[in-house]
N, CA and C atoms of all chains as a GROMACS GRO file, in nm:
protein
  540
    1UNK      N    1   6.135 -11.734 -25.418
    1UNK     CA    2   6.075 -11.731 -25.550
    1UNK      C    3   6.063 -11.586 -25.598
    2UNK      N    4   6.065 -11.590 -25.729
    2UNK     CA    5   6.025 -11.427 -25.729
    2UNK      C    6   5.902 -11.376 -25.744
    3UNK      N    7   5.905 -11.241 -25.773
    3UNK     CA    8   5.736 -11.189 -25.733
    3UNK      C    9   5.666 -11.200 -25.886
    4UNK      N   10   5.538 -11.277 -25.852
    4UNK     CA   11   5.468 -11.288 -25.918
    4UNK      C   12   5.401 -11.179 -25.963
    5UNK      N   13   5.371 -11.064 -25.848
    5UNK     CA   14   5.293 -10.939 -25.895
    5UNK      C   15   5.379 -10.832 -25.884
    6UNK      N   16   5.472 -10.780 -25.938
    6UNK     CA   17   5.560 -10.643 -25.869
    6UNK      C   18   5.481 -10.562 -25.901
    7UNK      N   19   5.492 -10.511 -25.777
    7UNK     CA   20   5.435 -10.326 -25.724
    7UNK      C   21   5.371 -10.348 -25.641
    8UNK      N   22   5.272 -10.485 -25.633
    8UNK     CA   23   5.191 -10.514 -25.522
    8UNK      C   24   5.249 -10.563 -25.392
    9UNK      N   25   5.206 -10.538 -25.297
    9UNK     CA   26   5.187 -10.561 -25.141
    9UNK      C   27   5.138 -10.734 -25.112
   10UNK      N   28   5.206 -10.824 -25.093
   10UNK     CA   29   5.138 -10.937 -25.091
   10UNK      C   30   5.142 -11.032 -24.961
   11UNK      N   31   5.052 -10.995 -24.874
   11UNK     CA   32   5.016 -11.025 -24.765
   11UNK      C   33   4.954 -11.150 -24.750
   12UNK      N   34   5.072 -11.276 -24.771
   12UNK     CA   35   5.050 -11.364 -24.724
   12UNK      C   36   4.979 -11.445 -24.610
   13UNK      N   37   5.024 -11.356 -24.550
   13UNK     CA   38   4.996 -11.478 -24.396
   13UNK      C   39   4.848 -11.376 -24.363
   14UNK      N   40   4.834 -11.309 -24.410
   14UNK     CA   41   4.646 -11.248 -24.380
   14UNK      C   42   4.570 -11.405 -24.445
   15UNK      N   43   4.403 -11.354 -24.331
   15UNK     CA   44   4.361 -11.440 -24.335
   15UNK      C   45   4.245 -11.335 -24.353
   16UNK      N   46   4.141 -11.346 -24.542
   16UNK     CA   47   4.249 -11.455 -24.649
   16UNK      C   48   4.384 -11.318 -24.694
   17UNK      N   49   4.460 -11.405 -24.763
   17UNK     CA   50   4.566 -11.339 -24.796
   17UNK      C   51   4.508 -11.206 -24.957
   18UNK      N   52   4.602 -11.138 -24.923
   18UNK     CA   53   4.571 -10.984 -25.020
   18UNK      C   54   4.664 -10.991 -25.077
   19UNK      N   55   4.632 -10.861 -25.218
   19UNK     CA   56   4.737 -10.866 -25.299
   19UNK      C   57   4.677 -10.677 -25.241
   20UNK      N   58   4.800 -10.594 -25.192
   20UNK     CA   59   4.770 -10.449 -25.197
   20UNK      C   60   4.840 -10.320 -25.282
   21UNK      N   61   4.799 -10.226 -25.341
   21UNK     CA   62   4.900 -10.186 -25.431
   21UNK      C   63   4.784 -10.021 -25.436
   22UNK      N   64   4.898  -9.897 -25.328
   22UNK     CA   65   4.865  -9.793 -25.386
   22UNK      C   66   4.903  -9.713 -25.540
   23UNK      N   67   4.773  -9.672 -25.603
   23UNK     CA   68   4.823  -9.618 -25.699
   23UNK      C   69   4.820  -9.416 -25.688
   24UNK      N   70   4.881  -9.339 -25.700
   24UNK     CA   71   4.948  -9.197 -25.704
   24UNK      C   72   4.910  -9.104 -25.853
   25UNK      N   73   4.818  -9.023 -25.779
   25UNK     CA   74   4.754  -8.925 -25.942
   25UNK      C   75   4.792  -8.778 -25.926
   26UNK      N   76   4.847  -8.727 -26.002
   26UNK     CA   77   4.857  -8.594 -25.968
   26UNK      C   78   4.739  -8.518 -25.915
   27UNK      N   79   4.617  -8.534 -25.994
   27UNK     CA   80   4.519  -8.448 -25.971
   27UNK      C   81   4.381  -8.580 -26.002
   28UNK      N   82   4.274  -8.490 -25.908
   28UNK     CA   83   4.123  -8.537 -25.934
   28UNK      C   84   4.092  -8.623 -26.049
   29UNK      N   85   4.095  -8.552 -26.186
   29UNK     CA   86   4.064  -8.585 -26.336
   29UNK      C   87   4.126  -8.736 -26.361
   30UNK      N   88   4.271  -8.716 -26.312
   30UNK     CA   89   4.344  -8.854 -26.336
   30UNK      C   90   4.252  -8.952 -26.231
   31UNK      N   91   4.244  -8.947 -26.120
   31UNK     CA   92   4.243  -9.042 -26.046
   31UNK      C   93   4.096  -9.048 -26.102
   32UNK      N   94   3.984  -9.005 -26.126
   32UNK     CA   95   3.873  -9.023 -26.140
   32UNK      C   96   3.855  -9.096 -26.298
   33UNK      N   97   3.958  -9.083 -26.375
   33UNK     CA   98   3.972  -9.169 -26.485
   33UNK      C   99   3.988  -9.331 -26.427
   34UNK      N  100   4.114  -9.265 -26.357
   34UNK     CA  101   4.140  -9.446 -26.322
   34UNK      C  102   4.011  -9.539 -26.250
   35UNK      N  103   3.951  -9.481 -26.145
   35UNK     CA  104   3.822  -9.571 -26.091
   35UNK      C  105   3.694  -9.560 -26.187
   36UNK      N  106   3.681  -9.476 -26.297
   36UNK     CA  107   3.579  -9.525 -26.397
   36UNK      C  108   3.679  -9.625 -26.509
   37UNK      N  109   3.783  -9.610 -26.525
   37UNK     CA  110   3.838  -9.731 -26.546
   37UNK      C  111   3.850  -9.864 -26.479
   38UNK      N  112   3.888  -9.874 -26.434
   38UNK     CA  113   3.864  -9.978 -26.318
   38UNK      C  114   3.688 -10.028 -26.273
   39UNK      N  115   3.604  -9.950 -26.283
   39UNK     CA  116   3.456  -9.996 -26.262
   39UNK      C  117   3.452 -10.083 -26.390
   40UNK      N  118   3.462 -10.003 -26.482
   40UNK     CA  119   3.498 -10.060 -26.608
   40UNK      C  120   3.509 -10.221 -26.624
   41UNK      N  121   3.639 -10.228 -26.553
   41UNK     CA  122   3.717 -10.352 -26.598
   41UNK      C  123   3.674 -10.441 -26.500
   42UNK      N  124   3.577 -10.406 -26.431
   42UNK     CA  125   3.546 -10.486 -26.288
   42UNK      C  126   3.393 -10.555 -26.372
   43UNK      N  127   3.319 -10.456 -26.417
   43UNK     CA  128   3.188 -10.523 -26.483
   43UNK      C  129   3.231 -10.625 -26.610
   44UNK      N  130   3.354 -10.592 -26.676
   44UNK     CA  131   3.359 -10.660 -26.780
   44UNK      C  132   3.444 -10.780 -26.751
   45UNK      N  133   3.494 -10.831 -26.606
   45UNK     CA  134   3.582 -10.908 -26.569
   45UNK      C  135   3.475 -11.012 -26.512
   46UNK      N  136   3.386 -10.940 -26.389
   46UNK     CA  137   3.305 -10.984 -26.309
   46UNK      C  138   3.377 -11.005 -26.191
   47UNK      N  139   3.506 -10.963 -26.200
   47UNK     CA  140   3.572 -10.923 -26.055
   47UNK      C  141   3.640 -10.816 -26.021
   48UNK      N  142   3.580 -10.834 -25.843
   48UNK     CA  143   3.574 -10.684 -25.852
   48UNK      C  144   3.677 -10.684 -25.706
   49UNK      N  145   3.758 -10.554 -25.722
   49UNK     CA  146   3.858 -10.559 -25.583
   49UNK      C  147   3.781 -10.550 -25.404
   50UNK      N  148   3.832 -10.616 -25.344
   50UNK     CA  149   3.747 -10.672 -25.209
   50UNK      C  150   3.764 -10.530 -25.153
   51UNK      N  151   3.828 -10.442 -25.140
   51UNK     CA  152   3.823 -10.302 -25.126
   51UNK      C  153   3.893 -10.166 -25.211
   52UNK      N  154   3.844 -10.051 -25.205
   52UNK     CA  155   3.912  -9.974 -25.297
   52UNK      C  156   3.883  -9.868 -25.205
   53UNK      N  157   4.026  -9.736 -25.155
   53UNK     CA  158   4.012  -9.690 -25.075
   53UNK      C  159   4.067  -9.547 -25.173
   54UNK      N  160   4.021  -9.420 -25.178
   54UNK     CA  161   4.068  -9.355 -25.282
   54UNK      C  162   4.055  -9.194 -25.197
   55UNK      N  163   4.136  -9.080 -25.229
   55UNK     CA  164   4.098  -8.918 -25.180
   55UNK      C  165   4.126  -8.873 -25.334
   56UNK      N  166   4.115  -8.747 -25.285
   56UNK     CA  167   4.131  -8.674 -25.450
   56UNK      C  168   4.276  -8.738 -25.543
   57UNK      N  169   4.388  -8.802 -25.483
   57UNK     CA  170   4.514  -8.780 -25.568
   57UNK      C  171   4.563  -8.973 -25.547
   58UNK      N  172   4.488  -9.025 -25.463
   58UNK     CA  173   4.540  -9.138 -25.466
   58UNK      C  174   4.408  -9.280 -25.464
   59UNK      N  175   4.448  -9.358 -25.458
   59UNK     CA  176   4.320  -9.500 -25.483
   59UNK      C  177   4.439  -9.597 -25.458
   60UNK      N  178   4.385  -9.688 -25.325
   60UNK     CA  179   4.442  -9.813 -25.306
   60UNK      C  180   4.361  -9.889 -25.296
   61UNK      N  181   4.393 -10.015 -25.400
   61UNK     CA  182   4.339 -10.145 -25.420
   61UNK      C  183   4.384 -10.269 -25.328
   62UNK      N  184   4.291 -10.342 -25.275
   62UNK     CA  185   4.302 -10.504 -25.254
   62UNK      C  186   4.273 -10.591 -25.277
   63UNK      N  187   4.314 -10.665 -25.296
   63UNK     CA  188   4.264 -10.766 -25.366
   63UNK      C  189   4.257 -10.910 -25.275
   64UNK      N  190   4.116 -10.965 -25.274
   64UNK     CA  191   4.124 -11.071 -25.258
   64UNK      C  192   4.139 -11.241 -25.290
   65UNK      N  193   4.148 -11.322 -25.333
   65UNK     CA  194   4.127 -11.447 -25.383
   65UNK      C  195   4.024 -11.469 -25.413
   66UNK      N  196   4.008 -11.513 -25.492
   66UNK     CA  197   3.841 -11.578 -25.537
   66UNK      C  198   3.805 -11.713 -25.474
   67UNK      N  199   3.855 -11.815 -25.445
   67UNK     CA  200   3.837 -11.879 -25.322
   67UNK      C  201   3.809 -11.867 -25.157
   68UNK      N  202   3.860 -11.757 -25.164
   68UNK     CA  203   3.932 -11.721 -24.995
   68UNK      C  204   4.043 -11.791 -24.914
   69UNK      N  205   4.122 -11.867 -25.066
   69UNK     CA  206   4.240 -11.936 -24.995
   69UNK      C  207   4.346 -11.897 -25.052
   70UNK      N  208   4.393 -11.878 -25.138
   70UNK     CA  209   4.552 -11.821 -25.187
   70UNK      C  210   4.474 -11.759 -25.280
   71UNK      N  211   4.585 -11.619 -25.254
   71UNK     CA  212   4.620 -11.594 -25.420
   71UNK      C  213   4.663 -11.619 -25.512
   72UNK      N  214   4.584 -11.643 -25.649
   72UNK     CA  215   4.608 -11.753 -25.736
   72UNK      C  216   4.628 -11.670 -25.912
   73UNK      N  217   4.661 -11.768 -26.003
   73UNK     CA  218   4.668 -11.673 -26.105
   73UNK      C  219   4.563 -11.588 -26.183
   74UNK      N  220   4.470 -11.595 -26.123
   74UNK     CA  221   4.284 -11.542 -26.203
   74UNK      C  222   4.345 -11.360 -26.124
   75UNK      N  223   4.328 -11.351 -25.973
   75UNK     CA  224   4.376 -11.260 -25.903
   75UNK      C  225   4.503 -11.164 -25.926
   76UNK      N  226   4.596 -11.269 -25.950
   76UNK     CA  227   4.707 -11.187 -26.033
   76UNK      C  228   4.715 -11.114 -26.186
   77UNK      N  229   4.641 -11.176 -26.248
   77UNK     CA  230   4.651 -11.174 -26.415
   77UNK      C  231   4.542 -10.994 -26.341
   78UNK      N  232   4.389 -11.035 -26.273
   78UNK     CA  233   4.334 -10.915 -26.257
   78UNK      C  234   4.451 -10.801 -26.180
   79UNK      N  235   4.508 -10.806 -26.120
   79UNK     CA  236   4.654 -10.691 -26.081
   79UNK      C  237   4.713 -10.639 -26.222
   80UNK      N  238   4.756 -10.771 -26.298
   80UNK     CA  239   4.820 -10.713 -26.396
   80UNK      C  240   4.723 -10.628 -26.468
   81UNK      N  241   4.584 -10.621 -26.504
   81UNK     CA  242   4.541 -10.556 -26.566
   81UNK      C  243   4.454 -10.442 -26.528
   82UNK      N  244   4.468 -10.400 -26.342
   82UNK     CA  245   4.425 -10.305 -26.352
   82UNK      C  246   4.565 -10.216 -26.344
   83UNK      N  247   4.697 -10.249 -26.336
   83UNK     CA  248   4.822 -10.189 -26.376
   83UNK      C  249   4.833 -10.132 -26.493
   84UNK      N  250   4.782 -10.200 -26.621
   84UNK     CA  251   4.771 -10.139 -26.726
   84UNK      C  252   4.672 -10.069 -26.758
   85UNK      N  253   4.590 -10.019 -26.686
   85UNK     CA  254   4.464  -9.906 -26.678
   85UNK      C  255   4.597  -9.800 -26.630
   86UNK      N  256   4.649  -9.779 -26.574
   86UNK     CA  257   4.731  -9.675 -26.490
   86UNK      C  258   4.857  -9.620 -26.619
   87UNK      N  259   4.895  -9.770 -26.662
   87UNK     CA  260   4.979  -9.750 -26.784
   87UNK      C  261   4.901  -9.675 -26.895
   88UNK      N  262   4.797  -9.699 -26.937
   88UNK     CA  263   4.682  -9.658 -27.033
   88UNK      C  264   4.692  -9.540 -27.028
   89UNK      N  265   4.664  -9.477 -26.910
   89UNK     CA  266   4.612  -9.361 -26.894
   89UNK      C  267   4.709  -9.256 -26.858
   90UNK      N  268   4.843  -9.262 -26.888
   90UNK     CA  269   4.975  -9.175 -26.893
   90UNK      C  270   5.010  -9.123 -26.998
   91UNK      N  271   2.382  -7.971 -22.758
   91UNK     CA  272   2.295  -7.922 -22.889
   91UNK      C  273   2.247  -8.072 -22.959
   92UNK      N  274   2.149  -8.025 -23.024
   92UNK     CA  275   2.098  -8.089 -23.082
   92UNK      C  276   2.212  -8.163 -23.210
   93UNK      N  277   2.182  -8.281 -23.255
   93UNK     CA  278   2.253  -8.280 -23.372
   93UNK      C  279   2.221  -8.272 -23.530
   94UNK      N  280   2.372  -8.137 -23.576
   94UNK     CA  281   2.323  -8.081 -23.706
   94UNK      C  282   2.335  -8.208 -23.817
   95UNK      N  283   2.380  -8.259 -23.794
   95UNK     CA  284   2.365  -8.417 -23.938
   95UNK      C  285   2.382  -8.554 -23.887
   96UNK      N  286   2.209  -8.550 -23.807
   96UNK     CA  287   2.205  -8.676 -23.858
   96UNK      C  288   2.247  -8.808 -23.865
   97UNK      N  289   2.270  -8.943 -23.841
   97UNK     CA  290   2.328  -9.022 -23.936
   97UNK      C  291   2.480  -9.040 -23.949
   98UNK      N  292   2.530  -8.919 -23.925
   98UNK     CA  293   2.712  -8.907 -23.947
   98UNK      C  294   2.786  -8.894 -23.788
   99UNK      N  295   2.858  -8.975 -23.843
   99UNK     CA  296   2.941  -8.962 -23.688
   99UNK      C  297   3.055  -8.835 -23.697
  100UNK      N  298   3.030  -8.779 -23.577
  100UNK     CA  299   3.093  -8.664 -23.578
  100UNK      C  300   3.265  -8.664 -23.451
  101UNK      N  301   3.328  -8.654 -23.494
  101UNK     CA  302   3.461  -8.708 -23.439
  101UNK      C  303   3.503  -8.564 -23.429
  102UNK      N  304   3.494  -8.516 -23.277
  102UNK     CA  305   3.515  -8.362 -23.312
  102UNK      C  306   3.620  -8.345 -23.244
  103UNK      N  307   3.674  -8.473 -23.194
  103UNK     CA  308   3.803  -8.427 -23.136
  103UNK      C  309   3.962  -8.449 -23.240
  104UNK      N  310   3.903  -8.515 -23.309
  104UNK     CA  311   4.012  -8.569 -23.453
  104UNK      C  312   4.040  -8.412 -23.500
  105UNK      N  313   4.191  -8.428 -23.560
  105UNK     CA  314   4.284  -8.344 -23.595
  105UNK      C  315   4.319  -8.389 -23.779
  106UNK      N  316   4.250  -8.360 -23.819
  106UNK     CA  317   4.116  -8.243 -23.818
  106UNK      C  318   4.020  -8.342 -23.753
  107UNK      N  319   3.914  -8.274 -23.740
  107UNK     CA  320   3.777  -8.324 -23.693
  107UNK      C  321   3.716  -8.362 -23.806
  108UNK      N  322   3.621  -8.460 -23.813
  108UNK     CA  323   3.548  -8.504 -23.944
  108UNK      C  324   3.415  -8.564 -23.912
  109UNK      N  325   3.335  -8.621 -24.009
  109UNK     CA  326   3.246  -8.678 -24.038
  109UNK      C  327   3.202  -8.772 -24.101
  110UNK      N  328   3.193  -8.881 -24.039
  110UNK     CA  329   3.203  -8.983 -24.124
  110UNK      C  330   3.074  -9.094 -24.162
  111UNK      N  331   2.984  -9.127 -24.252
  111UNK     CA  332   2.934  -9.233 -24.246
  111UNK      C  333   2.929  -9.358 -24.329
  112UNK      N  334   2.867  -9.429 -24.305
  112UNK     CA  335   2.860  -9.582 -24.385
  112UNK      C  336   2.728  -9.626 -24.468
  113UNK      N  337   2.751  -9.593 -24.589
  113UNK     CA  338   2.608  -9.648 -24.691
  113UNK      C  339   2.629  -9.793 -24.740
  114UNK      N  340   2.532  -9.843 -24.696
  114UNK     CA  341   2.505  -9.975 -24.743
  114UNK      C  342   2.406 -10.053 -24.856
  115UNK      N  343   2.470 -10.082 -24.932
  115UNK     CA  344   2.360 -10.132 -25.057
  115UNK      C  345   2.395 -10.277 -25.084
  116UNK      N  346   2.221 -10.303 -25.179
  116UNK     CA  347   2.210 -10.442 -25.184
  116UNK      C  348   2.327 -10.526 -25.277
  117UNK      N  349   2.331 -10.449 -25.363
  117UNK     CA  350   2.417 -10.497 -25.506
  117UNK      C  351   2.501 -10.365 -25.569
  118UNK      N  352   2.602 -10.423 -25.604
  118UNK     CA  353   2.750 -10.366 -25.657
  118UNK      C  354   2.674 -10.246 -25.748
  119UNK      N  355   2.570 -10.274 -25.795
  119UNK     CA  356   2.489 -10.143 -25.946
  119UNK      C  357   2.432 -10.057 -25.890
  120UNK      N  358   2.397 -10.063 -25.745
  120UNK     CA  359   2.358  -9.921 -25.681
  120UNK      C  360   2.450  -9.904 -25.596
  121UNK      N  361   2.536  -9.942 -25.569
  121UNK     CA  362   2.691  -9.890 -25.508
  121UNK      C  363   2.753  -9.763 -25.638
  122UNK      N  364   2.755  -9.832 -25.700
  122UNK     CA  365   2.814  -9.815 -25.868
  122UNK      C  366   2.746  -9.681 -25.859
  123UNK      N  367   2.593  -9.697 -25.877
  123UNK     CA  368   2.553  -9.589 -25.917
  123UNK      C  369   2.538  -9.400 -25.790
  124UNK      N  370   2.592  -9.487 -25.707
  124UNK     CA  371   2.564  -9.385 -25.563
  124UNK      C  372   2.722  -9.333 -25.614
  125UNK      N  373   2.836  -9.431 -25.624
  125UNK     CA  374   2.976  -9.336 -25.645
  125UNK      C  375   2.997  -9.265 -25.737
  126UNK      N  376   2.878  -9.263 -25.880
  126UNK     CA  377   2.887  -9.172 -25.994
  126UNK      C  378   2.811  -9.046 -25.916
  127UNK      N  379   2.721  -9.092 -25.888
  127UNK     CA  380   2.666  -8.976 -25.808
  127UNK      C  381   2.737  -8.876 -25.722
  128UNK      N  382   2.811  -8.907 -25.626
  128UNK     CA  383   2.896  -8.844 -25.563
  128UNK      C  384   2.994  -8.801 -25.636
  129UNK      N  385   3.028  -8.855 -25.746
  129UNK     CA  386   3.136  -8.795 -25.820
  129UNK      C  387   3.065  -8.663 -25.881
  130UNK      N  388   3.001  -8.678 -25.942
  130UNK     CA  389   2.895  -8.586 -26.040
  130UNK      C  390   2.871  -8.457 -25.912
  131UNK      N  391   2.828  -8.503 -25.807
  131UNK     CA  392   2.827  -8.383 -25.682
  131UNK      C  393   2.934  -8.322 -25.674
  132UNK      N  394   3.054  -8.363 -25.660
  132UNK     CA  395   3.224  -8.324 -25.633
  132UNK      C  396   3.242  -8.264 -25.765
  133UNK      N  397   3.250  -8.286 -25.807
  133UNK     CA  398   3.242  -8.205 -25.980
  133UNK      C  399   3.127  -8.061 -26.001
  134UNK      N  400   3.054  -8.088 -25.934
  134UNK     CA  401   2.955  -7.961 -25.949
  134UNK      C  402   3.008  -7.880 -25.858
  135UNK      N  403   3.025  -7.932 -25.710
  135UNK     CA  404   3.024  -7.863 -25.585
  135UNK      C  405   3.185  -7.823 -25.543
  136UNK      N  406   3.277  -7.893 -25.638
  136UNK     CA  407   3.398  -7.826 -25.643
  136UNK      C  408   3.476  -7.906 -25.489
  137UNK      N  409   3.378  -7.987 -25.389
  137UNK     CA  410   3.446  -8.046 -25.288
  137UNK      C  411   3.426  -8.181 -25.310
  138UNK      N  412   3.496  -8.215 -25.220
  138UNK     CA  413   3.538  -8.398 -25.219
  138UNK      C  414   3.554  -8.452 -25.079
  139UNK      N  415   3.526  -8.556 -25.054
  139UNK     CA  416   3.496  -8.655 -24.950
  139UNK      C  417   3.696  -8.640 -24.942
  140UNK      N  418   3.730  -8.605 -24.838
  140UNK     CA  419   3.883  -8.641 -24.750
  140UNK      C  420   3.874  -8.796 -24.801
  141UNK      N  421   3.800  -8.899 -24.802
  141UNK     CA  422   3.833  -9.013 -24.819
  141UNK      C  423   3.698  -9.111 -24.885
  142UNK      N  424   3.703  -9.213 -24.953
  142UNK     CA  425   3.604  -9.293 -24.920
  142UNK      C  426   3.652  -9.413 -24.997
  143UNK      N  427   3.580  -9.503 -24.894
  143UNK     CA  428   3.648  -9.618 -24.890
  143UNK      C  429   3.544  -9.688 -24.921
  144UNK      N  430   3.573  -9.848 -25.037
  144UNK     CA  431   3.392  -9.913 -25.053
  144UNK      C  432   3.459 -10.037 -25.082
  145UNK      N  433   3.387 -10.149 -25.125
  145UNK     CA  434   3.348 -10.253 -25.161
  145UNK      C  435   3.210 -10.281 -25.235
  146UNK      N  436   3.185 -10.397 -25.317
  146UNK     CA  437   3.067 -10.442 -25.331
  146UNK      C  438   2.953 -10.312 -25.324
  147UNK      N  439   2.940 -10.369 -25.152
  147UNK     CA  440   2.808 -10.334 -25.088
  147UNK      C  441   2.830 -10.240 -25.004
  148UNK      N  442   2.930 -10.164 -25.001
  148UNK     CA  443   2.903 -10.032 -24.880
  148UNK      C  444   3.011  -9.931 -24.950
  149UNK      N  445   2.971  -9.834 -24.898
  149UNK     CA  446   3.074  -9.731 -24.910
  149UNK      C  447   3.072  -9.624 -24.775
  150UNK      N  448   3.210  -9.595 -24.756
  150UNK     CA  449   3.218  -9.507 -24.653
  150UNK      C  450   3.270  -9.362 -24.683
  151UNK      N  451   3.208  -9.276 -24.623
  151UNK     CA  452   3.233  -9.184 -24.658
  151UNK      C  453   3.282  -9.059 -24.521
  152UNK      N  454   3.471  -9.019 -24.560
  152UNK     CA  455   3.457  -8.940 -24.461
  152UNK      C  456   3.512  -8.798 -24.524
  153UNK      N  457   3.442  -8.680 -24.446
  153UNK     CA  458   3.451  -8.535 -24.449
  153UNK      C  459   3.523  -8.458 -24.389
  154UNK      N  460   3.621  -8.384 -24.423
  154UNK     CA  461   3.688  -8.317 -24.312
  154UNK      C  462   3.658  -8.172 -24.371
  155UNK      N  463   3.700  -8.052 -24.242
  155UNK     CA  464   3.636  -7.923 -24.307
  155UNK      C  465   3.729  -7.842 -24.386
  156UNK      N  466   3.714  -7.769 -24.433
  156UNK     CA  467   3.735  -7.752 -24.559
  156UNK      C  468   3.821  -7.635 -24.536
  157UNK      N  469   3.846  -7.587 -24.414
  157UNK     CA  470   3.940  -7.461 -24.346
  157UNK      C  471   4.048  -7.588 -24.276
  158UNK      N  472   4.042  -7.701 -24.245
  158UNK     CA  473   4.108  -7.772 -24.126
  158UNK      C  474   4.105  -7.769 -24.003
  159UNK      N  475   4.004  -7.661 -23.982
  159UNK     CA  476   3.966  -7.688 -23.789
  159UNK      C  477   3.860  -7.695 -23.752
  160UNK      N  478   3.748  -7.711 -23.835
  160UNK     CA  479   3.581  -7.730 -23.820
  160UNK      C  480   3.473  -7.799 -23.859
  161UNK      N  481   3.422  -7.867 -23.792
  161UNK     CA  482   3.302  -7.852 -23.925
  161UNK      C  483   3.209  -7.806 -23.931
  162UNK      N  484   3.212  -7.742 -24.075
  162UNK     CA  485   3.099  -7.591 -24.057
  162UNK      C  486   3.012  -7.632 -24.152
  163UNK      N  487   2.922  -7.529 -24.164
  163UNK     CA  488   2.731  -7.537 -24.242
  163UNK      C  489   2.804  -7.554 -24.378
  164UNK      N  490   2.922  -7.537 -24.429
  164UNK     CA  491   2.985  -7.589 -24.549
  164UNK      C  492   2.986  -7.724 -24.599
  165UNK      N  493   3.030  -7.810 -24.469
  165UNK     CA  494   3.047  -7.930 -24.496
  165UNK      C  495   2.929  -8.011 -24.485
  166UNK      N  496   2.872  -7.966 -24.344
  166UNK     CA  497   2.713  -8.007 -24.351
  166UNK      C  498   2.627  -8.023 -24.439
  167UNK      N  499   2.638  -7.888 -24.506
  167UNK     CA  500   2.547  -7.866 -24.657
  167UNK      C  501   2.561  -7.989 -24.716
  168UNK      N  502   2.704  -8.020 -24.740
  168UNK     CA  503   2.773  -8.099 -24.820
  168UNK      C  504   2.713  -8.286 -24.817
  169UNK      N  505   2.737  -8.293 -24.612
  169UNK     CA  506   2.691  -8.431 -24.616
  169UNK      C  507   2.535  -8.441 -24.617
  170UNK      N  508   2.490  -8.358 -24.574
  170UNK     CA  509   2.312  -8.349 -24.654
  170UNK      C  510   2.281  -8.359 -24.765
  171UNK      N  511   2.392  -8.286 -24.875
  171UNK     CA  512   2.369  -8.319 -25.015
  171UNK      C  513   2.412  -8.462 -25.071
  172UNK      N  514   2.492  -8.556 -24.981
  172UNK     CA  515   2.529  -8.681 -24.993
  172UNK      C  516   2.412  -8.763 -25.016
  173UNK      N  517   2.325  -8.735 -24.834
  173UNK     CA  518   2.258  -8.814 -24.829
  173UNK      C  519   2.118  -8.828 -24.931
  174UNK      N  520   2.098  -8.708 -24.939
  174UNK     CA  521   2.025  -8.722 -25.045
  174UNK      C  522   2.049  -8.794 -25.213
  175UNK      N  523   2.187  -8.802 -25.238
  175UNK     CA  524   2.223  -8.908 -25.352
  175UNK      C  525   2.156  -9.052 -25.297
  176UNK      N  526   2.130  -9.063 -25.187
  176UNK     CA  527   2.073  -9.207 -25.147
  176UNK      C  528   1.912  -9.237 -25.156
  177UNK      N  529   1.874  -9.112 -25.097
  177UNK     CA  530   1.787  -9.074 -25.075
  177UNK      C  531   1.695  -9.081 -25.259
  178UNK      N  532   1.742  -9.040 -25.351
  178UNK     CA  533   1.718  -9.054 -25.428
  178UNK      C  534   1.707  -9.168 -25.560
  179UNK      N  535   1.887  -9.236 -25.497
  179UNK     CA  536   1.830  -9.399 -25.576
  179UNK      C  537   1.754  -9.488 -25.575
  180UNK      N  538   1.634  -9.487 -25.419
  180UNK     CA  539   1.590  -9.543 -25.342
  180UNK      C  540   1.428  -9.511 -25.393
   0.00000   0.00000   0.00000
């Protein structure tokens, strides 16, 4: 089938399964845009990524299911739109 | 010797050596509000956490020194001035 999320990491057979996807900032300012973006879109979604791992130039997201059984389209549509925070902000 | 911080695990044989600990909160809005905090510190203090990693309800935070072979009353300062971001939402 093809990929439902491109760019993301989609770790099926984890238990529960992830959607993972590093994102790459040149500098501090950028990347610190993107996670007050992303807080952002997390309060106004009410979902929020099951981890977010970040240093000065990079931030990787995971994502979990909102069930804890597949990743489903609520999870994906949220990928697609913290992708376009990254797009936004170029 | 006694130990200079506290609270942080000190990994002094890691290449680099670092410091690392784990804050735990009740709800996502004082998570929220502890990572503006630390941001707002890194922005004043011109340094940044080597890494930190969160969810929800915790955030981790690790330090490496700021030359690459120590950790000195620099970084210390530093995770003392952390803890006190906690110290203060509280």
């Amino acid at each position: 089938m093809s990929d439902p999320t491109p760019g993301w990491e989609w770790e099926e057979r984890g238990r529960p399964p992830t959607l993972f996807r590093r994102f790459g900032f040149e500098r501090y300012g950028a990347t610190r845009d993107f996670l007050d973006a992303l807080a952002a879109l997390s309060e106004e979604t009410g979902m929020h990524p099951q981890n977010i791992n970040f240093g000065t130039t990079y931030v990787n997201v995971t994502l979990e299911p909102t069930d804890g059984k597949a990743i489903d389209d609520t999870v994906r549509a949220f990928a697609a739109r913290i992708d376009a925070l990254v797009a936004g902000s170029n």
